[in-house]
N, C-alpha and C positions, 0 to 999 in steps of 0.2 A: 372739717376736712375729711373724705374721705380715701380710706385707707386703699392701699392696692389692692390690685387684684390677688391673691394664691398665686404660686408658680404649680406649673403642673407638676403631681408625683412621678418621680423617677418610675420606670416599669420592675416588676420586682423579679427578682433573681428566678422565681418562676420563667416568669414570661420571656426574659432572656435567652433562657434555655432554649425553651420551647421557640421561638424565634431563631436562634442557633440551628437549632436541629430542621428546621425546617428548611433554612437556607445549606444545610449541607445535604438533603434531602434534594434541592433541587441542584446543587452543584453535581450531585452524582446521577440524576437523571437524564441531566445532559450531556448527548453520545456528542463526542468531538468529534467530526471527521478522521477520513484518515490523511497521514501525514503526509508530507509533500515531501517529492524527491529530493536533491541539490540538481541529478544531471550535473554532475561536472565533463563527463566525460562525451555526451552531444555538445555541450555547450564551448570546450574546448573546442573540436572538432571543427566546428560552424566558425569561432573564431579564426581560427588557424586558417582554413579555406579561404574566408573574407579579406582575411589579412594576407594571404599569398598573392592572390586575385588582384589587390589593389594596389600593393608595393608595384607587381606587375606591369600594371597599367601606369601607373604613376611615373617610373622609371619608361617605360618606352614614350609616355608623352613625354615627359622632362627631355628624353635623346633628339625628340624630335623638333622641340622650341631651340633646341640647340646647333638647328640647322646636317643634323645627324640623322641618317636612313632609318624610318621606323622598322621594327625586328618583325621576322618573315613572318612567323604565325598571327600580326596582325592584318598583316597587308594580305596575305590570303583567306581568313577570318572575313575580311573586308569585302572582297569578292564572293567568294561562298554565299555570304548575306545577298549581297548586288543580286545575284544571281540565281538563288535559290528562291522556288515559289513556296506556298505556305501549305499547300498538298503534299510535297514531295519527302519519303519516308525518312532523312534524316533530319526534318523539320519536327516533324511529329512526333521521334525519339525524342527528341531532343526538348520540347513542350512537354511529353510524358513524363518525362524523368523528373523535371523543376516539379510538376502538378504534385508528385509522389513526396519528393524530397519536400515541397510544401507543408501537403497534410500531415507528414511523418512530424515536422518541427511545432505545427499549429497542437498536435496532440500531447505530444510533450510539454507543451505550455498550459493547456488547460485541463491535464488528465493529474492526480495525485502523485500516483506511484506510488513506491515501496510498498506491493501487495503482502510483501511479508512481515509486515508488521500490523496487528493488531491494538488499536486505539483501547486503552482502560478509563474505565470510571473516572471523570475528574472527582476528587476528591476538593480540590483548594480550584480558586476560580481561576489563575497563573498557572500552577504546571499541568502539565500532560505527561502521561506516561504510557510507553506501548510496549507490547507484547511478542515476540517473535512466534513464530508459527510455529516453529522446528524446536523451540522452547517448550508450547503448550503441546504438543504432541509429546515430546517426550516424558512431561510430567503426566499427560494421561494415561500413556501406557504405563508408567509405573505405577500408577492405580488400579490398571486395571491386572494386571498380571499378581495384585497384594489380593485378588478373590481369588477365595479356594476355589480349585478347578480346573484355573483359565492357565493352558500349559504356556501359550504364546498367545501376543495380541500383537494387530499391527493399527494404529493410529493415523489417519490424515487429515491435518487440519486446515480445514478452506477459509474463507472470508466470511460466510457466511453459513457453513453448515460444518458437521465433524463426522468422520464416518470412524466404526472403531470395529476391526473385523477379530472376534477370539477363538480360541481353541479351544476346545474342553475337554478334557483326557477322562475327568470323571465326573458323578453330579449329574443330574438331571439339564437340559438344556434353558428350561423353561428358569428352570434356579438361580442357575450360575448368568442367564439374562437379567434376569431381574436387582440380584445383587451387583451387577455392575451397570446397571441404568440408575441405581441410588448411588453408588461409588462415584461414579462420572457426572452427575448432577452434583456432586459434593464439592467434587475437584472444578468443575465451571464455575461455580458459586465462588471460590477460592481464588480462580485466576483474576476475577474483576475487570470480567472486558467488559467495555461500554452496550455493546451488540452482543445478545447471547446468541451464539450458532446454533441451527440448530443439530441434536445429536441422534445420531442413526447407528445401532447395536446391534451388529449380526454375529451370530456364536453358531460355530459346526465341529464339530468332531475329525478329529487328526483320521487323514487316509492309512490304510491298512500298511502302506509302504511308509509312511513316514513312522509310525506305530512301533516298527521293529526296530 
C-alpha cells in the first residue's frame, strides 16, 4: 500500500513577512483617487425644482379632469408654444439656458470634487484617508518658518504642485533655500499623500520698508 503523498510545508515566518511587506508595499503604491463630493446642496436644488414643477402640473391636470378651467400660465404657456417659431429669441434663451443647466448637472455627476482634500497613501486595502489643503499648508509653513533665517513664509498648496514663498531677514539666500528644500521634503514625506506635489521654493529678502 502506498503511502500519501507529503502535505506541502507551511511558508515560514520569513517568507510571511516578506509576503506582508510586500502586499503593504503595494497597498501604499496605490494613489486612490480623489474623493467624491456628496452635492447635497445641487442635488437638493434640482429636487426641489422637479418636485415644484410636477406637483404643479399635476394639480392643474387633476383641476382640469375635474371638468375645472386649467390655470392661466398654462393656457398661455400653451399659446406661446402654438405660436412661437424655433428662431425666434425667446426660444433660443430658453434652449440655452436647459443646454447650460444641462452641462452644469452632467459635470457634477461625473467630475469628483472636494478639490480640497488630498488623497493619502492607502495604508490597509478598506480605508482611505485624506488630507485638507489648508491643513498641509499650514504644517509646512511651520516647518518652514522652524529654519533659521526664514522671518515669514507663505505656503500654497495645490493638487498637484506646492509653492512656498520665504523671507530671509539673515543668512545667505542660497542656505537658508537649501535648508528648507530638505525641511519641506521631510514634511511631504510625513504628510503621506498618495501624489507627491510637486515643490517650488522661492526665498527673497524683507523690503527696506517692511525692514523697519
Amino acid at each position: 500500500m502506498s503511502e500519501p503523498p507529503p502535505l506541502p510545508e507551511r511558508a515560514s515566518g520569513g517568507a510571511e513577512d516578506a509576503m506582508d511587506a510586500r502586499r503593504a508595499e503595494d497597498a501604499e503604491d496605490a494613489a486612490p483617487g480623489r474623493f467624491w463630493s456628496v452635492r447635497r446642496v445641487p442635488a437638493a436644488l434640482a429636487a426641489l425644482i422637479v418636485l415644484a414643477a410636477a406637483g404643479l402640473l399635476l394639480y392643474d391636470i387633476a383641476a382640469v379632469r375635474a371638468d375645472r378651467p386649467a390655470m392661466r400660465w398654462r393656457r398661455a404657456l400653451a399659446e406661446d408654444l402654438a405660436t412661437l417659431r424655433l428662431d425666434e429669441t425667446p426660444v433660443l434663451a430658453g434652449a440655452g439656458a436647459a443646454v447650460v443647466l444641462g452641462v452644469w448637472l452632467i459635470a457634477l455627476a461625473l467630475t469628483p470634487g472636494l478639490r480640497a482634500v488630498l488623497p493619502m497613501r492607502r495604508v490597509e486595502g478598506i480605508v482611505r484617508a485624506g488630507l485638507d489643503r489648508d491643513a498641509a499648508a499650514r504644517m509646512l509653513r511651520d516647518r518652514a518658518t522652524e529654519v533659521a533665517g526664514v522671518q515669514s513664509a507663505r505656503v500654497r498648496v495645490g493638487r498637484t504642485s506646492i509653492s512656498v514663498r520665504a523671507r530671509s531677514h539673515f543668512r545667505e539666500l542660497d542656505e537658508v533655500r537649501a535648508d528648507l528644500d530638505a525641511v519641506l521634503d521631510a514634511g511631504l514625506r510625513e504628510l503621506g499623500l498618495a501624489v507627491r506635489p510637486d515643490l517650488s521654493v522661492y526665498v527673497d529678502r524683507p523690503s527696506a520698508r517692511n525692514a523697519r
